[in-house]
C-alpha positions in Angstrom: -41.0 -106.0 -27.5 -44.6 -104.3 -28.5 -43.4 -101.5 -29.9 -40.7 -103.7 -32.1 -43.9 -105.8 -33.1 -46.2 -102.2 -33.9 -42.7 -101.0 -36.2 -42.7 -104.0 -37.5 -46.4 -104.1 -38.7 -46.1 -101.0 -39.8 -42.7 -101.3 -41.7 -44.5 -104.4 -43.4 -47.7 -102.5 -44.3 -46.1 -99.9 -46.1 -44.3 -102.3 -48.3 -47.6 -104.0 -49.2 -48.2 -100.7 -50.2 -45.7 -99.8 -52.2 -45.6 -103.4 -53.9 -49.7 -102.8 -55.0 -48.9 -99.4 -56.3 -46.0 -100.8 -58.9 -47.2 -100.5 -62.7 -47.6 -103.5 -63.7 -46.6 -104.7 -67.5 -49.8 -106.0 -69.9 -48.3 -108.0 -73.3 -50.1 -109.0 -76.2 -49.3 -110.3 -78.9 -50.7 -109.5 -82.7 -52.5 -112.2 -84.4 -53.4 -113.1 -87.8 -55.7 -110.7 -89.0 -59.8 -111.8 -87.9 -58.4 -113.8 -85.2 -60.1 -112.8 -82.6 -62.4 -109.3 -82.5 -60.0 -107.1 -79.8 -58.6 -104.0 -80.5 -55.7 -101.9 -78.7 -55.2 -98.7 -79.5 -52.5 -95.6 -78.4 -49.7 -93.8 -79.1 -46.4 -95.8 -79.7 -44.0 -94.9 -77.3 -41.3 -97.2 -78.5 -40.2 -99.7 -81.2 -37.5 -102.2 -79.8 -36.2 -106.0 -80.6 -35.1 -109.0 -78.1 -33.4 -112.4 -79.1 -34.9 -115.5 -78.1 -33.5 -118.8 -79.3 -32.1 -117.4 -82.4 -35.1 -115.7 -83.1 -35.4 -111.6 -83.5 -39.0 -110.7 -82.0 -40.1 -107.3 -82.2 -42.0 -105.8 -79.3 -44.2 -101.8 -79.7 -44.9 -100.3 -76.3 -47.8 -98.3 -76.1 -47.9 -95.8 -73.2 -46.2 -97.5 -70.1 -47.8 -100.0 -69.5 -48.7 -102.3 -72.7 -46.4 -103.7 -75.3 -47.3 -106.0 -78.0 -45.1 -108.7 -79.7 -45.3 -108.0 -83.5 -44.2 -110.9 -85.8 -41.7 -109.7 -88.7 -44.1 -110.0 -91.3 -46.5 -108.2 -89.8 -44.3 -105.0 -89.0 -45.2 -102.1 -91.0 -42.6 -99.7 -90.2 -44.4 -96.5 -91.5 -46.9 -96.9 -89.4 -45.3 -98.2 -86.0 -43.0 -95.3 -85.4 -43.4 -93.3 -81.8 -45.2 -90.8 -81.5 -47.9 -92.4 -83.8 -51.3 -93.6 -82.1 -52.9 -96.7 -84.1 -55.0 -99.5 -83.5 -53.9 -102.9 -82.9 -56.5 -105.5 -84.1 -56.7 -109.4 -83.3 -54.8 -109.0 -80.0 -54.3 -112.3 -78.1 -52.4 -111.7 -74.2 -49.1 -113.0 -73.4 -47.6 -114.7 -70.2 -43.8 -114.2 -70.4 -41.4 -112.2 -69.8 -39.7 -112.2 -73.6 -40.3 -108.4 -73.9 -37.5 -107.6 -71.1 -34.5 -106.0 -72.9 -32.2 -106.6 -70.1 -33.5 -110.7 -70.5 -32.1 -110.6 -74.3 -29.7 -113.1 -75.4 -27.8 -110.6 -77.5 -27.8 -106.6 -77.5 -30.9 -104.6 -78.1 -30.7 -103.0 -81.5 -32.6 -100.0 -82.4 -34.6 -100.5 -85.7 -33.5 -98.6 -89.0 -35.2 -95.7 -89.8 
């Protein structure tokens, strides 16, 4: 019965571990410009789109670990392409989970290039 309890401990500790060590996700969203004074910069990684509601948002992920929610009219193709690091001014954070493709009410599409 101890040595159940001690595998069991230790079974549960290294899933607390492994749970703490998962990346998690930071989004932002880009504001009107002098919204606010924060500023993101990196290299885009990717340029993707989700449906919400009938509503196309566009999302750039920068690194692994960031992605910001750019509004239509403030997406300037030639300069959010991957591979290009730029600065993201008037960043505000978001709490949902609208940037998951897999979440999309209709099939990802890949922006024209």
């Amino acid at each position: 019965m101890i040595k159940q309890l001690y595998i069991s401990l230790l079974l549960l500790m290294m899933a607390k571990n492994v749970v703490a060590q998962k990346q998690k996700v930071s989004t932002f969203q880009l504001m009107e410009p002098h919204f606010n004074s924060k500023v993101i910069s990196g290299t885009i990684t990717e340029v993707y789109t989700t449906q919400r509601y009938g509503k196309t948002f566009w999302w750039v992920k920068i690194g692994t670990d960031t992605i910001i929610h750019v509004w239509g009219k403030h997406l300037d193709t030639a300069n959010m392409k991957p591979g290009l690091t730029r600065k993201f001014y008037s960043i505000k954070r978001l709490n949902n989970n609208w940037w998951k493709k897999e979440k999309s009410e209709f099939p990802v599409q890949k922006p024209n290039r």
